[in-house]
N, C-alpha and C positions, 0 to 999 in steps of 0.2 A: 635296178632291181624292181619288180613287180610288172614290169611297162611291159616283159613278155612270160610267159609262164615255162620258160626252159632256164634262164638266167639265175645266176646265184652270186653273189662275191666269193660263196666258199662252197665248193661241190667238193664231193670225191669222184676222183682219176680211178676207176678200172685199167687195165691195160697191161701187155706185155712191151719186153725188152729185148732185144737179140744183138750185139755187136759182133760182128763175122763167124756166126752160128748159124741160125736157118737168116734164109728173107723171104723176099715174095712172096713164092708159091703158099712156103709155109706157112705165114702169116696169111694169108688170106683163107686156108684150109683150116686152120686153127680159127678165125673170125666165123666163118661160116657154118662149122660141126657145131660151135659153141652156140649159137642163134635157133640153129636149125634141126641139130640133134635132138629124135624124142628125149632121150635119157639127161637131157639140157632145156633150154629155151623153149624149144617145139615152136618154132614159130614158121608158119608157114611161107615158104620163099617166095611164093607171089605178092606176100606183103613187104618183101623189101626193092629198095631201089638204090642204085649202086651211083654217085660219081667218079670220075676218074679224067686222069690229065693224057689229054689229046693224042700225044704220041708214043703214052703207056702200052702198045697194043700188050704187050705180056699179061696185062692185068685184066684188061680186057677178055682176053682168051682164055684166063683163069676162073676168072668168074661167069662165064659163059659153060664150060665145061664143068663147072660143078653145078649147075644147074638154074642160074639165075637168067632171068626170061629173055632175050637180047634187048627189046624194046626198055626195058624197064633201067638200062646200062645208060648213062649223060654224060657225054663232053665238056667236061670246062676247064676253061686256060688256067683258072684258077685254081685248079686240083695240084699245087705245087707249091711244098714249105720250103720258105728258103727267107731267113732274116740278116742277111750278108754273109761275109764270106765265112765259107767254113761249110759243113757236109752240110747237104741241102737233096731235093730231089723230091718226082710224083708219089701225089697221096692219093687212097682211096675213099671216100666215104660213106659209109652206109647207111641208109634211109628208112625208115618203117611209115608205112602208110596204117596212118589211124582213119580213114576211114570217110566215110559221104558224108557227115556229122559235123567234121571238121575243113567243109567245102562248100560254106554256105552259100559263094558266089558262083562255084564252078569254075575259079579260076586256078584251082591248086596246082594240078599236071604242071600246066603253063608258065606259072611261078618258077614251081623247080626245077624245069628244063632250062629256063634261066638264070638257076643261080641264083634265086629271092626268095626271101623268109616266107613261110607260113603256116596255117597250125596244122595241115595234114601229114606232111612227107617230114618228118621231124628225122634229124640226124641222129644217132645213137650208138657211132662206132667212126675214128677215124685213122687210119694207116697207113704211118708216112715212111715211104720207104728212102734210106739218105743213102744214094747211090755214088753222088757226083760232090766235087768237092769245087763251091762256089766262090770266083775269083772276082775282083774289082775287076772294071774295064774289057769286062769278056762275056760272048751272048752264052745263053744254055746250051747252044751247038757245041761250044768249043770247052767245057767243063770236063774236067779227066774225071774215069772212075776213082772212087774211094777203092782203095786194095783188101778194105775192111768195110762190107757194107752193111746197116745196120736199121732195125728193126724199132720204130715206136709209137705206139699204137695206145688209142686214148678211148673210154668209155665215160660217161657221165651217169653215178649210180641212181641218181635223182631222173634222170632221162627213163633209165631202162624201169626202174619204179612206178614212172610214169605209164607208161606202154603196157606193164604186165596188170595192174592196178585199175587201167581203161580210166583212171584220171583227166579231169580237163586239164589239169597243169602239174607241174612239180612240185606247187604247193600243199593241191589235194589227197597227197599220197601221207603213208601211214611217218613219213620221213620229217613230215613237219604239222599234220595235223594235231598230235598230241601237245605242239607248243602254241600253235593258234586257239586249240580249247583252253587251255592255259590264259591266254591272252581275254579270252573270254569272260574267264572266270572272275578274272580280275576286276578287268574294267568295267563289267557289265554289259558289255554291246554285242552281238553276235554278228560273226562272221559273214561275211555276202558277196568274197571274194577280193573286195578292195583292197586296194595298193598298200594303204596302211599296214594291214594287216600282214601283208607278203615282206614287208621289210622290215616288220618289226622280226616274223619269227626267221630272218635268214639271218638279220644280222644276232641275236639270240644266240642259235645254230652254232654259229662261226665263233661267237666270240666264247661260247662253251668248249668248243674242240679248239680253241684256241689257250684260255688258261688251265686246260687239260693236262696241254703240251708244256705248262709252266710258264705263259706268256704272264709277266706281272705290267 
């Protein structure tokens, strides 16, 4: 907690759910009207960037025809949930580029076309579609389809607060500045981004929505 400005012990999960109802297509049409819709998000689609797993082309093609730029689309083997056996299969994830501000070296592009953290291309949406039902002793070639395929799709509300907010981190947004002015008040010292202070108002946060819930 505080070591990057995206992390939380306790976020809240946006996201839909589908078991043998829509997939895909749906899911990725639903992700993109939602970001990209004036009457929504409004976010302009040249600011997002898409990963996706190698041999998805469906998703691929889906997100290419609703309008997302092909160059801005990455390959990685890693674009696929799967924690042993049981339904498993490629995800997609989506990216919002905050921006030259946030690329002090110039090396951002380059990072996330490899699959490495950094503060520009920040992830804000991910879509895992569980197609295949994952066996011991067997490669992902030979994984039967699921006969019920299934839809689950994650957002981090602290991320997208981030993004709309033009925040340097998740911290600075309205979602936890009122308890770092707090922390303020208290102690006497003012804020200046330090780690202290990030951990103090997350874990704060958490442990609020947590005796909320009745946790004694």
């Amino acid at each position: 907690v505080g070591v990057t400005g995206r992390h939380q012990t306790f976020f809240e999960m946006m996201g839909n759910f589908s078991i043998g109802d829509y997939f895909k297509e749906e899911a990725i049409e639903f992700a993109y009207n939602l970001l990209t819709g004036e009457e929504w998000f409004a976010i302009p689609n040249e600011r997002l960037y898409i990963t996706v797993f190698p041999d998805d082309t469906k998703t691929i093609e889906k997100w290419i025809s609703l309008g997302i730029i092909p160059d801005h689309i990455v390959k990685l083997e890693d674009n696929f949930w799967e924690i042993g056996p049981g339904p498993c299969g490629p995800d997609t994830e989506i990216f919002f580029d905050r921006g030259e501000k946030y690329d002090k070296d110039g090396d951002a592009l380059e990072k996330f076309r490899k699959g490495e953290d950094n503060e520009r291309y920040v992830e804000i949406w991910n879509n895992v579609f569980s197609q295949f039902n994952s066996e011991e002793g067997k490669k992902r070639s030979e994984y039967k389809e699921l006969p019920n395929k299934n839809i689950d799709t994650g957002a981090g509300l602290e991320r997208w607060a981030c993004i709309f907010q033009d925040a340097d981190s998740n911290f600075d947004t309205d979602l936890f500045l009122p308890i770092i002015n707090q922390i303020e008040e208290m102690s006497g010292v003012m804020y200046d981004g330090s780690m202290e202070f990030k951990v103090l108002a997350d874990h704060i946060r958490a442990l609020t929505f947590a005796l909320s819930d009745g946790a004694t």
